[in-house]
C-alpha positions as CSV (number, residue, x, y, z in Angstrom):
1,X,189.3,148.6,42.3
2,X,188.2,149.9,45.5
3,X,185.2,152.0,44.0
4,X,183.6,148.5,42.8
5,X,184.7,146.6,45.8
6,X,183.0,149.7,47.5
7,X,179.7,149.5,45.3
8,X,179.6,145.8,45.7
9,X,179.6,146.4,49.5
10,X,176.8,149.1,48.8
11,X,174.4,147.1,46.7
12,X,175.1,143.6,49.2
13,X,174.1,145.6,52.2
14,X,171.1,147.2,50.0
15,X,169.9,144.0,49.1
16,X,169.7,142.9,52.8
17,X,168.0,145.6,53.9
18,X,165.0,144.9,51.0
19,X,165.2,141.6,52.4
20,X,164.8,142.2,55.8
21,X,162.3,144.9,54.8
22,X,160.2,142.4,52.5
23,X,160.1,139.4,55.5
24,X,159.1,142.6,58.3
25,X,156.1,143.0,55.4
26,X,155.0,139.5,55.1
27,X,155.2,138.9,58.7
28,X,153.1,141.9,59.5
29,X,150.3,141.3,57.0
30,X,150.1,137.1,58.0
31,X,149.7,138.6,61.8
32,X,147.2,141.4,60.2
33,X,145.3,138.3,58.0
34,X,144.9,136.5,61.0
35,X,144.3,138.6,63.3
36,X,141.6,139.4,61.0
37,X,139.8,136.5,60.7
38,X,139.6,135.4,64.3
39,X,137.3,138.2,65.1
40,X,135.4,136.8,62.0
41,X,135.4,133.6,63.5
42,X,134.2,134.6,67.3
43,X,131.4,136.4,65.2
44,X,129.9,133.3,63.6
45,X,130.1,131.5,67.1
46,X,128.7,133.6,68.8
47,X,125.3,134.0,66.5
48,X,125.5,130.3,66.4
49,X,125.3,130.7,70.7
50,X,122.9,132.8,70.7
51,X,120.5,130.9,67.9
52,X,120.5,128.0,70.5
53,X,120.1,129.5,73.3
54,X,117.3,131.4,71.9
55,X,115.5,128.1,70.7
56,X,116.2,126.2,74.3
57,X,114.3,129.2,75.9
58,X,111.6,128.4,72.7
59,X,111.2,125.1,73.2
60,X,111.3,125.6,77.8
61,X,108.8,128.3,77.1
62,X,106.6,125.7,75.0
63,X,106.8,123.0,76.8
64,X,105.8,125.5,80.4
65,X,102.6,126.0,78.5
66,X,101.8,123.2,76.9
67,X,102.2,122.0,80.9
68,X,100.5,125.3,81.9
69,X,97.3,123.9,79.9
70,X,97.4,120.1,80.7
71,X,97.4,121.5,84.5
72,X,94.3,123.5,84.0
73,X,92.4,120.9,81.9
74,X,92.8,118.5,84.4
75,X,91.3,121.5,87.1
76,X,88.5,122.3,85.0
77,X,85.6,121.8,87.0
78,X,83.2,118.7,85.4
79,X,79.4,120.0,85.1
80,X,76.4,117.7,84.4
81,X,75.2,114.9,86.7
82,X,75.4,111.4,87.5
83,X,72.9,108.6,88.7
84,X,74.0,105.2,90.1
85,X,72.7,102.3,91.5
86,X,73.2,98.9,92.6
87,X,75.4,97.4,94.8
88,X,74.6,98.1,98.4
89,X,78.0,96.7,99.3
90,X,79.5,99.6,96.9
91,X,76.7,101.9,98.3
92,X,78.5,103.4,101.7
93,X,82.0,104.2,99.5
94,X,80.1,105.4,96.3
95,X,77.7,108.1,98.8
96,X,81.0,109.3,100.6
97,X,82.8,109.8,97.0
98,X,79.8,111.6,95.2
99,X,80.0,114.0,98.4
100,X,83.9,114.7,98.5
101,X,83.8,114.8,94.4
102,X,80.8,117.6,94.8
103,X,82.9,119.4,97.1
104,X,85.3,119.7,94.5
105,X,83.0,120.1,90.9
106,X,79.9,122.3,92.6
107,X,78.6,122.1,89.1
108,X,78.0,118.4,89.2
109,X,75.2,116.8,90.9
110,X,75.7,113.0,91.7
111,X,72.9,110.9,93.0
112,X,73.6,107.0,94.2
113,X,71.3,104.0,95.1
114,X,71.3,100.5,96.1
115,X,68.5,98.0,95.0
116,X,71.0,94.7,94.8
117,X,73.9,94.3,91.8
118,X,71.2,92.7,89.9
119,X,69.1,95.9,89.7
120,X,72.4,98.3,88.9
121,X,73.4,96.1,85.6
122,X,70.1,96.2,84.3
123,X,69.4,100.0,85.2
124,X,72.6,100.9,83.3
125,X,71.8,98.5,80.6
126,X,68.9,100.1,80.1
127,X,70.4,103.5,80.3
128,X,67.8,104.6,83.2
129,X,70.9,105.4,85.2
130,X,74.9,106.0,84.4
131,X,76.6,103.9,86.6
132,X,75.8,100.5,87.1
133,X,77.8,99.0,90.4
134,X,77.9,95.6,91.1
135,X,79.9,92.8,93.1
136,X,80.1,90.5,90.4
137,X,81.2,90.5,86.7
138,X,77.7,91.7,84.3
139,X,77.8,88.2,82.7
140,X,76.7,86.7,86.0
141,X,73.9,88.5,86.1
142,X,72.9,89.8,82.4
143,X,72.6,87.6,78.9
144,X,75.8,87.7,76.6
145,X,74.3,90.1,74.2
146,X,73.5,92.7,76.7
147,X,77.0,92.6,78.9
148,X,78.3,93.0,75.5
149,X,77.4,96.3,75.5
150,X,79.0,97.5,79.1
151,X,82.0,98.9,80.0
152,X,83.8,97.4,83.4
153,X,85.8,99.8,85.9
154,X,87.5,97.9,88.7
155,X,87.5,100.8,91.5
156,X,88.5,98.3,94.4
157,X,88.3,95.3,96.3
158,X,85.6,94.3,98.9
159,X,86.2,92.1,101.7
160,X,82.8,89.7,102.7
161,X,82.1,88.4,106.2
162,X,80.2,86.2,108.3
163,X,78.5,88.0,111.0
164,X,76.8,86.6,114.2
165,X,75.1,88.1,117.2
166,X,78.0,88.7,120.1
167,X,76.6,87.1,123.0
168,X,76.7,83.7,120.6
169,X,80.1,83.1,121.6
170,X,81.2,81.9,118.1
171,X,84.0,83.8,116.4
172,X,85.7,81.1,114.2
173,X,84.3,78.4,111.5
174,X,85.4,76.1,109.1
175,X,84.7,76.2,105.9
176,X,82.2,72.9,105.8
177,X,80.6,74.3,109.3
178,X,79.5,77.5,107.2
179,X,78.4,75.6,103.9
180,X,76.6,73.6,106.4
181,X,74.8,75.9,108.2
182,X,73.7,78.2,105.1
183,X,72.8,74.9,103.1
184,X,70.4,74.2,106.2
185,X,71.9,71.4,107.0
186,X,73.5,72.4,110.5
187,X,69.9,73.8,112.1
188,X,71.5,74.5,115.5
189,X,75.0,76.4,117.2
190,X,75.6,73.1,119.5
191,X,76.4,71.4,116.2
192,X,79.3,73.8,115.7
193,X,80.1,74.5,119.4
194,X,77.8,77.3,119.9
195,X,74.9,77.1,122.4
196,X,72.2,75.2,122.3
197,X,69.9,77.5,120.2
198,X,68.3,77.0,116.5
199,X,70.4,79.0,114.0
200,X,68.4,82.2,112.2
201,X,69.2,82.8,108.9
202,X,69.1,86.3,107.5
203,X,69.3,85.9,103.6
204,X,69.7,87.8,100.7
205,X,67.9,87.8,97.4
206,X,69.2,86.2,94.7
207,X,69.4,89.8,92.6
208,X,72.0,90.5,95.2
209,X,76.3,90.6,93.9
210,X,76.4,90.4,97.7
211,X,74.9,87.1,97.6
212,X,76.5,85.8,94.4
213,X,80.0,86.3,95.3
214,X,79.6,84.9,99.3
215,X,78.4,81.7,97.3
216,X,81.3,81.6,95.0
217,X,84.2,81.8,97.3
218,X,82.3,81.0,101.0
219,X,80.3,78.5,99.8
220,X,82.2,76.7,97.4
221,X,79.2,76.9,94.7
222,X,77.0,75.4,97.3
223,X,73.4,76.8,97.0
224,X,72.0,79.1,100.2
225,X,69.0,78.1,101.8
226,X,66.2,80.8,101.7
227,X,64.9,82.7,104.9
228,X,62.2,84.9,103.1
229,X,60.9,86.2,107.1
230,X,64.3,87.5,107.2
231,X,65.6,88.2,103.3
232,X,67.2,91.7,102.6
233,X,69.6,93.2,100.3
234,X,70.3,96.1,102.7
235,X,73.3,95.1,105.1
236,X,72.0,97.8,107.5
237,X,69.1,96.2,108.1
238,X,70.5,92.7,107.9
239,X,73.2,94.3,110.8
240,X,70.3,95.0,112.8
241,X,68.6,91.8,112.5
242,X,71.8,90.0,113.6
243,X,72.3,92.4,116.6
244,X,68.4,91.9,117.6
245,X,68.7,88.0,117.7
246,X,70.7,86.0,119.4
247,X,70.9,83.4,117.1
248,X,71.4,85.1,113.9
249,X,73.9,84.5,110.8
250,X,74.6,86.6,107.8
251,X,77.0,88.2,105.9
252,X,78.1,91.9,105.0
253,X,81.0,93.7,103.4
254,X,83.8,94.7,105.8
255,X,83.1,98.7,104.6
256,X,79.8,97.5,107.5
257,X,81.9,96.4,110.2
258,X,84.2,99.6,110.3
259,X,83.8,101.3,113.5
260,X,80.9,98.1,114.4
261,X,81.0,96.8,117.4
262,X,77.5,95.2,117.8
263,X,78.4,92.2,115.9
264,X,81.1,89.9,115.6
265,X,82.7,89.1,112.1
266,X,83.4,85.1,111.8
267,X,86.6,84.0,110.8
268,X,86.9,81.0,108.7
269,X,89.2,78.3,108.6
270,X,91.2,80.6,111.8
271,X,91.5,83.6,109.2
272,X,90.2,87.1,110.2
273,X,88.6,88.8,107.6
274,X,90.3,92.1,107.2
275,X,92.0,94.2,104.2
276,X,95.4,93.0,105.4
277,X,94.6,88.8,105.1
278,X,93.0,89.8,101.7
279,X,95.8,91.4,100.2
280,X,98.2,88.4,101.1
281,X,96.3,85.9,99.7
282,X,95.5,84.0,103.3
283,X,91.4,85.2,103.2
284,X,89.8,84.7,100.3
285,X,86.0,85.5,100.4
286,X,86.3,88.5,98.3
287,X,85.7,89.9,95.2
288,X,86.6,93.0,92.6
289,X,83.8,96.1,93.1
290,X,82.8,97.0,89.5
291,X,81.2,100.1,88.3
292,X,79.4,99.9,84.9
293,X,78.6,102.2,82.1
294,X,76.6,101.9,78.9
295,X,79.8,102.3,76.2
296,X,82.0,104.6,77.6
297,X,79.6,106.4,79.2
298,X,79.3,110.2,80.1
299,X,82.2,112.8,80.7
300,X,81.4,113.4,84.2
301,X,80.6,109.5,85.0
302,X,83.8,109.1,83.4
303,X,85.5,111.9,85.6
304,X,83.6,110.6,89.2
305,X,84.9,106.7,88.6
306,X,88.9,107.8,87.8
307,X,88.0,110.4,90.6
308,X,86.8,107.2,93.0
309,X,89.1,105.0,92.1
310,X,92.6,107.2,91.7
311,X,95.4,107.4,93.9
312,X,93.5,110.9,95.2
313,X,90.7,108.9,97.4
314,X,92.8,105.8,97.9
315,X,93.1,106.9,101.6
316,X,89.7,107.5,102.2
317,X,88.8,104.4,100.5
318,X,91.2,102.2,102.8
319,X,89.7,104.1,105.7
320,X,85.9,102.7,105.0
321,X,86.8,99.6,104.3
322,X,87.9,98.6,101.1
323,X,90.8,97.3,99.4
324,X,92.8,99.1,97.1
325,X,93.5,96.6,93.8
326,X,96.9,97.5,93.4
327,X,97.8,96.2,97.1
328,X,96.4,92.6,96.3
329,X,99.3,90.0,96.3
330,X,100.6,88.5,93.3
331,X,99.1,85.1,95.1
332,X,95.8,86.7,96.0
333,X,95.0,88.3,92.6
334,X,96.0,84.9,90.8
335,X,93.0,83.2,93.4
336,X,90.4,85.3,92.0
337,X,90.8,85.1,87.8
């Protein structure tokens, strides 16, 4: 009996230790299998890591040149020429932006005119020149058909002013004094508390923008009487006829009056004519400056008008005179359409 109690014991404590044994196994080869496989996983994440980081630095590098060659094509000097005309009220800002823009594109020769608006539409209409400029829309000055075939680039706003000789004494009028005196009606200052001297005319030709728009927003419409002794379309020599007589009347751009003291611009209705009373809607003889082409004309007449009229020159433009469009008042830009 004790031999089998003893064997019993033998084979119980044998069994345990198999057990024990077999659990010590499984344990081990559960911590082996996983231990396995996380090194497996850490593998897959880090080729996934490295596949996007290596297609950010693709698509950085990509997008640095495709920069890389928008900056240079927008630096690439323009070649060629370009011939304007028209506008002498356009004429003093077009010279000084052909000069700065040659400073900058050696290769391109620009050359500007005046001769009147009239003369610029139907230069560039007629493809004798680039750029047409003008202070008017073409269809004021051209048939349907052949504005039809022009392309319109706003570059700014001009200001117009009445100008009178400075010993006259007169430095406001209303808006029926100057339709009278330019209608002829009103022959003499006294009428409109000036001295007692016979007004002078200095007149423009009826080719002239100049002309066109100081009759549309001055004059109401009202038709200007003619001076032909003392008719120009060059506001430097209309300047000098005003500052030579006493008694003279005419009107110029405000790009004329900057730095001008030999006249005296004439406000009307009590409001100065400058950029500022333009802008806010409170003066409102002025008009958009427009520069033509025939289609959409030539790369580098293309390239000198975005050139003129971009934020680039917008100081020098303010500077001579002129209004930049994007300053105009919600009030004064709803005045003029």
């Amino acid at each position: 009996m004790r031999k089998d109690h003893s064997k019993k014991i033998i084979t119980v404590i044998a069994a345990a230790v198999m057990a024990l044994s077999l659990t010590a196994c499984g344990s081990s080869s559960a911590a082996a299998s996983q231990a396995s496989s996380q090194p497996v996983q850490s593998e897959a994440q880090a080729v996934e890591t490295t596949d996007a980081a290596q297609s950010a630095a693709a698509t950085d590098s990509a997008s640095s040149v495709a920069a890389a060659d928008t900056s240079a094509a927008s630096q690439t000097p323009v070649t060629g020429s370009v011939t304007a005309s028209g506008s002498s009220a356009l004429l003093p800002l077009a010279q000084s932006a052909a000069e700065s823009f040659m400073e900058k594109n050696p290769d391109c020769i620009i050359t500007t005119n005046g001769g009147g608006s009239g003369t610029g539409l139907k230069e560039v209409a007629a493809g004798t020149v680039n750029i047409g400029d003008s202070d008017v829309f073409a269809e004021e000055k051209l048939d349907a058909d052949t504005a039809k075939g022009l392309v319109d680039h706003e570059v700014c706003t001009i200001t117009m002013a009445p100008v009178v000789n400075k010993s006259l004494g007169v430095t406001n009028l209303t808006t029926d004094q100057l339709v009278a005196i330019f209608t002829g009606k009103t022959t003499n200052w006294k009428e409109v508390g000036g001295p007692d001297k016979d007004i002078v005319l200095v007149s423009r030709p009826d080719s002239s923008g100049t002309r066109a728009l100081f009759k549309k927003w001055a004059l109401g419409g009202a038709e200007e009487a003619s001076n032909k002794a003392l008719e120009t379309d060059d506001s430097g020599t209309l300047l000098q006829t005003v500052e030579d007589n006493d008694a003279a009347i005419g009107y110029v751009a405000l790009s004329y009056l900057v730095n001008n003291d030999k006249v005296q611009a004439v406000g009307i209705d009590g409001v100065e004519p400058t950029l500022e009373n333009t802008n806010n809607g409170t003066y409102k003889v002025w008009g958009y400056e427009h520069m033509y082409t025939k289609g959409e004309g030539t790369d580098a007449a293309k390239a000198f008008i975005e050139y003129i009229s971009g934020d680039e020159y917008a100081d020098s433009l303010e500077s001579m005179g002129y209004g930049v469009t994007a300053k105009l008042s919600t009030e004064a830009a709803a005045a003029h359409k």
